[in-house]
KESE-130375 format. One record per residue (C-alpha): residue number from 1; residue in one letter; x, y, z. Coordinates in nm, 4 decimals. Example, Ala and Ser with C-alpha at 12.3 -4.5 7.8 and 13.67 -1.06 7.14 Angstrom:
2
SITE  num  residuo        c1        c2        c3
SITE    1        A    1.2300   -0.4500    0.7800
SITE    2        S    1.3670   -0.1060    0.7140
***
This chain:
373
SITE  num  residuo        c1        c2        c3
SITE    1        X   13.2109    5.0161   15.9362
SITE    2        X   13.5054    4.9213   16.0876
SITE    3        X   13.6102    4.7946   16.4883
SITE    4        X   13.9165    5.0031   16.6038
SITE    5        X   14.1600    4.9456   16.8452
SITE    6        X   13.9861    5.2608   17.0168
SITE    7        X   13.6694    5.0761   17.0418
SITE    8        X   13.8619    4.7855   17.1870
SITE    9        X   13.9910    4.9804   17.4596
SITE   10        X   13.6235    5.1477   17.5350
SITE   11        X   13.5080    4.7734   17.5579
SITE   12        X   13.7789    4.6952   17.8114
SITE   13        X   13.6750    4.9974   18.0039
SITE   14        X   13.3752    4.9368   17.9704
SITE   15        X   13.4011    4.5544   18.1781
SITE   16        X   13.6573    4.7097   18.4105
SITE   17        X   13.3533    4.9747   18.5300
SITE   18        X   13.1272    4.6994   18.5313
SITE   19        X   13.3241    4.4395   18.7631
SITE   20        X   13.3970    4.7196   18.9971
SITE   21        X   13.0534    4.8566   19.0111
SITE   22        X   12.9453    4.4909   19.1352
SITE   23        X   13.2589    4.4691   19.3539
SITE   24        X   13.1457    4.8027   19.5222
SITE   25        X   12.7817    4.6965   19.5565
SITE   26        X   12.9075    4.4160   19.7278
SITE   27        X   13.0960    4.5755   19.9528
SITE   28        X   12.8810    4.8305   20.0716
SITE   29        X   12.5933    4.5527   20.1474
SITE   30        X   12.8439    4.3649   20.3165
SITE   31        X   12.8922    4.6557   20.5793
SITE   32        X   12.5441    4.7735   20.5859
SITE   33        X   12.4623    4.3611   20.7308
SITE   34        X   12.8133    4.4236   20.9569
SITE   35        X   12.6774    4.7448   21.0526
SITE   36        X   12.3519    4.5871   21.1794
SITE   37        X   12.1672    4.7869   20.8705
SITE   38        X   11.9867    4.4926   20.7732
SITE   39        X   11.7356    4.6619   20.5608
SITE   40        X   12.0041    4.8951   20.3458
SITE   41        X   12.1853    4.5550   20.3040
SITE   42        X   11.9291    4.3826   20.1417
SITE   43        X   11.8080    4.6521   19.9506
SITE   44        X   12.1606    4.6965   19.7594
SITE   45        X   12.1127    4.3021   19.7444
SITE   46        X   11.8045    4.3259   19.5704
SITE   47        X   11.8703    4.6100   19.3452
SITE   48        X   12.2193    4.4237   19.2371
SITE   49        X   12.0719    4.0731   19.1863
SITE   50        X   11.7064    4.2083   19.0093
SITE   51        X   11.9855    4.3761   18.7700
SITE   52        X   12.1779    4.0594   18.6997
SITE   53        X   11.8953    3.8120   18.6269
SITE   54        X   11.6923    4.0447   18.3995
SITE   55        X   12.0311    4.0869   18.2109
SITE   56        X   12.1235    3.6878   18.2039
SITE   57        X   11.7648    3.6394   18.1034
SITE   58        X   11.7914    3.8661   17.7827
SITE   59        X   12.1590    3.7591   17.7516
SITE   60        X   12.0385    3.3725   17.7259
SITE   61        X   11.7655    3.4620   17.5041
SITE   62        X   11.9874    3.6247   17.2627
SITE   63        X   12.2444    3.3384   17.2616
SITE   64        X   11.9325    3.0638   17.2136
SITE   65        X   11.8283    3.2778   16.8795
SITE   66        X   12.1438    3.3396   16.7507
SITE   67        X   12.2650    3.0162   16.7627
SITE   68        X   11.9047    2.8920   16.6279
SITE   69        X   11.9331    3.1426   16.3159
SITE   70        X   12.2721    2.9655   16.3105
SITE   71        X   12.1430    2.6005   16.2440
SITE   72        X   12.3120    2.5165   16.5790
SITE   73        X   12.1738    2.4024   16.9014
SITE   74        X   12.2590    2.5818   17.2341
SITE   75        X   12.4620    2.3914   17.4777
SITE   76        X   12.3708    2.3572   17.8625
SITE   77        X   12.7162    2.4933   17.9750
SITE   78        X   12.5550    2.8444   17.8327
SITE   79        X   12.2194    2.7969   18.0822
SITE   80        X   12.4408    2.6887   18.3515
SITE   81        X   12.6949    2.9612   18.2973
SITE   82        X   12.3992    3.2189   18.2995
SITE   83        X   12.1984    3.0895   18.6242
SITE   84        X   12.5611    3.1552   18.7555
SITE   85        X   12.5408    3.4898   18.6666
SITE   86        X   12.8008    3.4329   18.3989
SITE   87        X   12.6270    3.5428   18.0987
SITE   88        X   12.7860    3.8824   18.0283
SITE   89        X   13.1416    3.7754   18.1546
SITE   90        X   13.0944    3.4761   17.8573
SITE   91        X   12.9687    3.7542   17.6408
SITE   92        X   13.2794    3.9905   17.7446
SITE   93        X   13.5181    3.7164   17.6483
SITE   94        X   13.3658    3.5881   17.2795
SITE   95        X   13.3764    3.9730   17.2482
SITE   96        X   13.7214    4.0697   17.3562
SITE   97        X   13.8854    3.7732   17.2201
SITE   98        X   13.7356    3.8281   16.8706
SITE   99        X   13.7679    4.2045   16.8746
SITE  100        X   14.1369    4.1902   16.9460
SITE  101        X   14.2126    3.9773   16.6429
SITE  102        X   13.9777    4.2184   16.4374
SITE  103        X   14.1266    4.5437   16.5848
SITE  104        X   14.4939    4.4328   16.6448
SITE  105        X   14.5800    4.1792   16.3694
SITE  106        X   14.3754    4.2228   16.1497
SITE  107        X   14.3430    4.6126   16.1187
SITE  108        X   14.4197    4.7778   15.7590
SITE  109        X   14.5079    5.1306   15.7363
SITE  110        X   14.2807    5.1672   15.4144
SITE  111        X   13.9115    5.1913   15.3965
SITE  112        X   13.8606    4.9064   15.1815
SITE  113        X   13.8223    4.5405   15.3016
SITE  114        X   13.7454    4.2055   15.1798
SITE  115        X   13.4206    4.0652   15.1988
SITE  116        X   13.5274    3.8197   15.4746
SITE  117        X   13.7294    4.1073   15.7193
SITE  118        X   13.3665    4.3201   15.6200
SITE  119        X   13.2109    4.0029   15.8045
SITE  120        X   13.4560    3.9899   16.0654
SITE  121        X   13.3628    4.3525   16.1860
SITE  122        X   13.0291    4.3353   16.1443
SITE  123        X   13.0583    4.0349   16.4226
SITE  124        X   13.2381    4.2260   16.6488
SITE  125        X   13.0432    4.5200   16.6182
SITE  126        X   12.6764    4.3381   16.6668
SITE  127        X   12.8544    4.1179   16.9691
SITE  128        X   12.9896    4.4485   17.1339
SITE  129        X   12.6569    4.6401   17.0802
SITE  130        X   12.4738    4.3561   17.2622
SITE  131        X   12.6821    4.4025   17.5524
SITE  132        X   12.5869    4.7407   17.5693
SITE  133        X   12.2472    4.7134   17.5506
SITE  134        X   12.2870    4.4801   17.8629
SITE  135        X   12.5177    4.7037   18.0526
SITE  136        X   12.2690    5.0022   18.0064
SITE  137        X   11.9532    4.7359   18.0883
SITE  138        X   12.1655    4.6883   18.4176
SITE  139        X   12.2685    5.0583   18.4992
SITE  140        X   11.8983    5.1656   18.4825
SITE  141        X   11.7662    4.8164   18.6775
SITE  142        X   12.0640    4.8208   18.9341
SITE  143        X   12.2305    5.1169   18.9142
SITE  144        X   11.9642    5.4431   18.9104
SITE  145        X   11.7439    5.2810   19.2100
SITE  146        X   12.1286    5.2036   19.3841
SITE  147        X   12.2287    5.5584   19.3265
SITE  148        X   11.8757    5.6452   19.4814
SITE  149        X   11.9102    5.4511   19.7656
SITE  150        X   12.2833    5.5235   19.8848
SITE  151        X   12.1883    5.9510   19.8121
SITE  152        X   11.9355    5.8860   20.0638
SITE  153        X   12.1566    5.7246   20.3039
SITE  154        X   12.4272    5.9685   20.2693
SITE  155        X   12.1506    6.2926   20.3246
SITE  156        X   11.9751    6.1077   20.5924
SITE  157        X   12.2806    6.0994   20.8479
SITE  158        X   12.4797    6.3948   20.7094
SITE  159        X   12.7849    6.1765   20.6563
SITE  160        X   12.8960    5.8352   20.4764
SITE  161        X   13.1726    5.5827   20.4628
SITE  162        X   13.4084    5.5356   20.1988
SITE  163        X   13.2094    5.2557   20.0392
SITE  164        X   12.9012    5.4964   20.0197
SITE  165        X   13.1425    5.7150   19.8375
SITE  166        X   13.2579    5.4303   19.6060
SITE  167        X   12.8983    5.3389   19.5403
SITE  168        X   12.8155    5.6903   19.4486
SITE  169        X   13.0589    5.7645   19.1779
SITE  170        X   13.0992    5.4752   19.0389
SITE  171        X   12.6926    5.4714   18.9846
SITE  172        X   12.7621    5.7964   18.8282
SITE  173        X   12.9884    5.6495   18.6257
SITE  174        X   12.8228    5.3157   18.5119
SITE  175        X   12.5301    5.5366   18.4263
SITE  176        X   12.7227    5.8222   18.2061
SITE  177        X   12.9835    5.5091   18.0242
SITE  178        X   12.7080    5.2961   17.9061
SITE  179        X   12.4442    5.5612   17.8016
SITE  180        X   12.7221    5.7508   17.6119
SITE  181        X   12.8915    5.3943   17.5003
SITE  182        X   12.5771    5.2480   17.3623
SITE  183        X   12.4480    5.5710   17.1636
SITE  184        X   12.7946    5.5532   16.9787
SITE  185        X   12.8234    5.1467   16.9671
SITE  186        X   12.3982    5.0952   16.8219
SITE  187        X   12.4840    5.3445   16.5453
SITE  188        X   12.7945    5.1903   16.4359
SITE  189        X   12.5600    4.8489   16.3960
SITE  190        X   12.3021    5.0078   16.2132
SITE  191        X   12.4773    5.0908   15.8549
SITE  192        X   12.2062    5.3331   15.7929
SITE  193        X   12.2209    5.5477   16.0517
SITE  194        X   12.4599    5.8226   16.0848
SITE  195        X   12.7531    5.7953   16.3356
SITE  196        X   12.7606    5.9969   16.6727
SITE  197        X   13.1230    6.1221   16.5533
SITE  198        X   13.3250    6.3694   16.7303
SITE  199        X   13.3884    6.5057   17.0680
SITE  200        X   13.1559    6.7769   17.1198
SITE  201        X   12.7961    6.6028   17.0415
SITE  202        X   12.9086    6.2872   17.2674
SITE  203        X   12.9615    6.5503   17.5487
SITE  204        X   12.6735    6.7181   17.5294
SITE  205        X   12.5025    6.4081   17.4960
SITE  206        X   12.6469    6.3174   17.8184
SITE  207        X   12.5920    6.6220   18.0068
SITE  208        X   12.2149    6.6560   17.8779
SITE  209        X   12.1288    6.2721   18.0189
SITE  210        X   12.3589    6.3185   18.2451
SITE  211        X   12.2121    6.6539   18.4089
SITE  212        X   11.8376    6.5348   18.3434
SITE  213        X   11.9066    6.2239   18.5530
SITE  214        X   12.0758    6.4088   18.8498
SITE  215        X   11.8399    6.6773   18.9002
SITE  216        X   11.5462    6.4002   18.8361
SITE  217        X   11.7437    6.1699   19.1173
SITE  218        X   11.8135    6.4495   19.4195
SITE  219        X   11.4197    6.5376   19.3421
SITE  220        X   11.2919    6.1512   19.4275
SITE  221        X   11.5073    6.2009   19.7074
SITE  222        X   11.3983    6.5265   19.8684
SITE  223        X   11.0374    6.3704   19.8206
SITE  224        X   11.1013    6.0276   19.9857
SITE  225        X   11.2337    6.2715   20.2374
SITE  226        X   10.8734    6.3892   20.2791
SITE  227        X   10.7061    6.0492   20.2561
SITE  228        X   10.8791    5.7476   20.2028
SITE  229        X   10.5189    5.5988   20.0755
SITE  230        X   10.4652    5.8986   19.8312
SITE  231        X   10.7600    5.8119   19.7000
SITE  232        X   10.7815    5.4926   19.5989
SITE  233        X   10.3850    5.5754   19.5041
SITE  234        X   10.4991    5.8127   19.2440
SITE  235        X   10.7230    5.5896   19.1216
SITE  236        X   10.5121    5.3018   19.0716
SITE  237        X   10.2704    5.5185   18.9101
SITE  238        X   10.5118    5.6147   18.6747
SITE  239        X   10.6499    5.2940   18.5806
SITE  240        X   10.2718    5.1454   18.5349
SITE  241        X   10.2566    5.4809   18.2604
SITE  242        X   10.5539    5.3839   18.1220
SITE  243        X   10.4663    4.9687   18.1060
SITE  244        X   10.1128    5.1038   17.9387
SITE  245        X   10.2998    5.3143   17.6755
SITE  246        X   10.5417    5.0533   17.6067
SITE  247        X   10.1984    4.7948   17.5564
SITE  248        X   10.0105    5.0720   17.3743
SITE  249        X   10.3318    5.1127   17.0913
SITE  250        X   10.3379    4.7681   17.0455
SITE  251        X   10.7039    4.6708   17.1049
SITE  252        X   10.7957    4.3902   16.9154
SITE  253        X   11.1814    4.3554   17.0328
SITE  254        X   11.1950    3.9938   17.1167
SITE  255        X   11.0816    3.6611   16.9492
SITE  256        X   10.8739    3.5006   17.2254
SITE  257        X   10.5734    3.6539   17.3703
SITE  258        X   10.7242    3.5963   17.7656
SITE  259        X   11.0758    3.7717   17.6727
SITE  260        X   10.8985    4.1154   17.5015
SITE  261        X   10.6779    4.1050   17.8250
SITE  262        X   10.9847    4.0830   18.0251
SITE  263        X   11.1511    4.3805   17.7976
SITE  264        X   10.8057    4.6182   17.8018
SITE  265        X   10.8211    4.5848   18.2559
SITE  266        X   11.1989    4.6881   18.1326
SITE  267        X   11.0956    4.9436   17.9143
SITE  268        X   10.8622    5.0758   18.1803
SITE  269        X   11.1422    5.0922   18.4291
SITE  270        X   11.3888    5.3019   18.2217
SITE  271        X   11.1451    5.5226   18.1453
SITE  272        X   11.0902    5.6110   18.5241
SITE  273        X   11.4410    5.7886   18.4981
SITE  274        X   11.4879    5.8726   18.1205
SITE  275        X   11.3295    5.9133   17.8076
SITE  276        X   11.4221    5.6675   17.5013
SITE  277        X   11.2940    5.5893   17.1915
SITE  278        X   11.0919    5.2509   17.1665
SITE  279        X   10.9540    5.2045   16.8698
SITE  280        X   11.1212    5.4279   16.5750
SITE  281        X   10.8437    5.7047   16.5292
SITE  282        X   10.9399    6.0566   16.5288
SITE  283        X   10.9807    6.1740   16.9010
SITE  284        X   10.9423    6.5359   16.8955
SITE  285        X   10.6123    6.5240   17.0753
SITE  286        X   10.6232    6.2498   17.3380
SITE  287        X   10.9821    6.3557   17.3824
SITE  288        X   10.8544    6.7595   17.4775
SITE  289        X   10.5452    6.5979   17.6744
SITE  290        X   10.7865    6.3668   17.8883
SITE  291        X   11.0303    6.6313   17.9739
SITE  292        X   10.7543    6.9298   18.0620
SITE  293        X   10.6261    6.6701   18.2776
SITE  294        X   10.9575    6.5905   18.4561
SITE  295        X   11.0373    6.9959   18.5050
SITE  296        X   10.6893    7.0496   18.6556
SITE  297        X   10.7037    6.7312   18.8726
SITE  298        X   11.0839    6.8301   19.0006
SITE  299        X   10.9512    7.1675   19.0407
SITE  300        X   10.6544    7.1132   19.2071
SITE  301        X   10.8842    6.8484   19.4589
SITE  302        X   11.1108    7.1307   19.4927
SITE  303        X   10.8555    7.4121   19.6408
SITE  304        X   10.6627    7.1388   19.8067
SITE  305        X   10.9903    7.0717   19.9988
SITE  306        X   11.0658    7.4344   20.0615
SITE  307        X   10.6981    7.4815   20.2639
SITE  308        X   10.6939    7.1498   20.4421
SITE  309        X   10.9193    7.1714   20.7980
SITE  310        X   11.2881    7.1210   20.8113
SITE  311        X   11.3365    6.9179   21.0936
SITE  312        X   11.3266    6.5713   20.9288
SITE  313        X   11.5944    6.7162   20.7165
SITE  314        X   11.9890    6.8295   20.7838
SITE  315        X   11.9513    7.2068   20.6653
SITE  316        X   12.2759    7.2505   20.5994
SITE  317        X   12.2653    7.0140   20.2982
SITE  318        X   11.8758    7.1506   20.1278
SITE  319        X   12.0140    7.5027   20.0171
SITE  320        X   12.2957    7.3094   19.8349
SITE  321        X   12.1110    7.0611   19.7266
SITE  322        X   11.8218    7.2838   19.5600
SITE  323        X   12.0861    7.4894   19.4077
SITE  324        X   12.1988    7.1571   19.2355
SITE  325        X   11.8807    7.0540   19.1402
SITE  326        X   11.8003    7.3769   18.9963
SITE  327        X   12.0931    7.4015   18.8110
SITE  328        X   12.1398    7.0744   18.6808
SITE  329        X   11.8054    7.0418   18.5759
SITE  330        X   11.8601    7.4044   18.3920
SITE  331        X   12.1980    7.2873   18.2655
SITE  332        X   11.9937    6.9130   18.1083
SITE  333        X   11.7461    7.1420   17.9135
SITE  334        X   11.9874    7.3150   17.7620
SITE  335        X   12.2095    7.0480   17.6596
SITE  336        X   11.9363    6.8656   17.5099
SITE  337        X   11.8061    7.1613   17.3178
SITE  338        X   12.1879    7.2275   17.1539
SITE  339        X   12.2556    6.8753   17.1440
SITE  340        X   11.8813    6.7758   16.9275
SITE  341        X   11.9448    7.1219   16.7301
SITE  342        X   12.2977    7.1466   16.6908
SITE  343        X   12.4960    6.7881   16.7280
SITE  344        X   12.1712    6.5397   16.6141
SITE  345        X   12.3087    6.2863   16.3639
SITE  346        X   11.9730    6.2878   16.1856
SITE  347        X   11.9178    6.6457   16.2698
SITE  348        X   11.9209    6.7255   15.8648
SITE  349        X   11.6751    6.4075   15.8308
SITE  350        X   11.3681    6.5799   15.8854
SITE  351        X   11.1301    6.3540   15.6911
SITE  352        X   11.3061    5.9787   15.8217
SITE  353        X   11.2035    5.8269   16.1088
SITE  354        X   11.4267    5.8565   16.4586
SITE  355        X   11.6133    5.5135   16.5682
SITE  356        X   11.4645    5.2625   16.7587
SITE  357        X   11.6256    5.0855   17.0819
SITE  358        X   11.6132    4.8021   16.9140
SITE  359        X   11.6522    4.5410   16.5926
SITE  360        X   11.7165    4.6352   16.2345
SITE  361        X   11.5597    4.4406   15.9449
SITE  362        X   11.7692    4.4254   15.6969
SITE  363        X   12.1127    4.3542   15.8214
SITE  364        X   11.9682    4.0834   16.1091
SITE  365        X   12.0979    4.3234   16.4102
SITE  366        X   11.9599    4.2446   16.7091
SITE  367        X   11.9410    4.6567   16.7735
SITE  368        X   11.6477    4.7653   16.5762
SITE  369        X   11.4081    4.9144   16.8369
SITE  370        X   11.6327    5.0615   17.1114
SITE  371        X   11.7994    5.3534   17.0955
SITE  372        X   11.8398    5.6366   17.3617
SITE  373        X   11.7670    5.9414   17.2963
***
């Protein structure tokens, strides 16, 4: 186990995509208010600041109980810095700052380390994997319903401003980075779990969430198309399923009762655009049940749009669009069945349990129940 000057670089990347996501959210809710668009405005406002404070909430948390387990008190420069929304720059610095000594000065070209450079990794590593998990508890709070909301814009007048643009891909990109980045950071903090090594199964990790989320996004579109109210119906209905599940497995991913009530509404959110793994059971099952579910519903959205009139819709962008559905959500199913039966890490593991998004026991990592999968 070992942090790399490659994994240093994918952590710098990593806060360079997340700066300029918020600078671009910004931005485009500054025109929308400049633009007289007062309600797009302060629905990229809301969607950007719901984001932040559920991450500085969790990010606080975790700082409080490490520095507990560490006989130390926590200071009130590290609750001021977070109700300032400073939580996961503080976090990117400890991080950065630590990892370059590890990576850069302290780096051995043999496999074999003393006990203390085995500790110094291991900090790193646990530091950089929490920052994932908060980047990817952002991208699916902020970034899916942004991506949502600015698709809409865009088909609604048939045309969009730079900053639209900007939003767009670098949504797409926030969401692709830290799904692949935290897969590959959680099992290099878990010591018993293999890695997620090479270039092909990260790819067609990345294509299969990647593909599932798209077609699943341009489908909530098309029906808030239909009904605005449907819409956001169906998805409230589906996060309510998803908080019930998350109550029903009995998530135990924080230490206080209010914080894992916090991270099940999270859990229930994520699960409105992808599937994960909450709570280390084998997934075969619930994993086939949530994904024949999301192929009918996308279908059924799909022909429902195809009878219901054309006029509230630009014409010239539904035959594209269903062709991208339809082929991206083609494309996700078969990604995911080569990646689970070809690239897998555990794939040869048929009698151990899958990973968790989460904590692990015996090491102290805060990752032992959360893994995507």
């Amino acid at each position: 186990m070992k942090y790399t000057k490659c994994n240093f670089m994918m952590s710098v990347l990593g806060i360079i995509i997340y700066v300029a996501d918020l600078i671009v959210d910004i931005w485009v809710s500054v025109r929308f208010f400049h633009e007289g668009q007062y309600i797009f405005g302060i629905l990229t406002l809301s969607f950007m600041l719901f984001g932040t404070l559920v991450v500085q909430c969790f990010s606080y948390s975790w700082f409080k109980a490490d520095l507990n387990k560490a006989g130390q008190e926590i200071q009130h420069c590290f609750l001021l810095l977070h109700c300032l929304q400073g939580g996961v720059f503080t976090r990117y610095w400890f991080a950065l700052k630590k990892g370059y000594h590890v990576a850069f000065k302290c780096s051995s070209k043999t496999n074999s380390f003393t006990e203390e450079q085995i500790d110094q990794h291991k900090e790193v590593i646990d530091r950089v994997t929490d920052l994932s998990m908060l980047r990817l508890f952002e991208t699916y709070l902020e970034g899916c319903p942004q991506l949502l909301l600015q698709l809409y814009i865009f088909l609604e007048h048939g045309q969009a401003n730079f900053s639209q643009y900007a939003a767009i891909m670098l949504s797409c990109c926030a969401i692709s980075w830290s799904t692949v980045d935290f897969q590959i950071a959680l099992r290099k903090s878990l010591p018993d779990k293999n890695l997620l090594n090479g270039f092909c199964p990260k790819a067609t990790y990345l294509f299969y969430k990647l593909f599932t989320l798209l077609s699943w996004m341009l489908s909530v579109v098309l029906l808030l198309f239909v009904n605005v109210n449907v819409g956001l119906f169906m998805l409230l209905l589906l996060w309510i399923v998803g908080l019930i599940w998350a109550f029903k497995e009995q998530t135990q991913f924080c230490n206080s009762k209010s914080m894992e009530f916090l991270y099940r509404i999270v859990v229930g959110f994520i699960l409105v655009f992808t599937f994960f793994n909450i709570k280390g059971h084998n997934t075969k099952c619930p994993m086939s049940f949530y994904y024949v579910v999301r192929v009918l519903t996308t279908l059924g959205i799909l022909v429902g749009f195809w009878v219901y009139p054309l006029s509230i819709f630009n014409s010239d962008y539904f035959v594209p669009i269903s062709i991208t559905l339809v082929l991206s959500l083609l494309l996700g199913i078969i990604f995911l069945i080569v990646y689970y039966g070809a690239f897998h890490p555990n794939r040869s593991e048929e009698t151990k349990y899958d990973e968790t998004d989460g904590r692990y026991v015996q090491r102290e990592c805060r990752m032992k129940y959360f893994l995507m999968e």
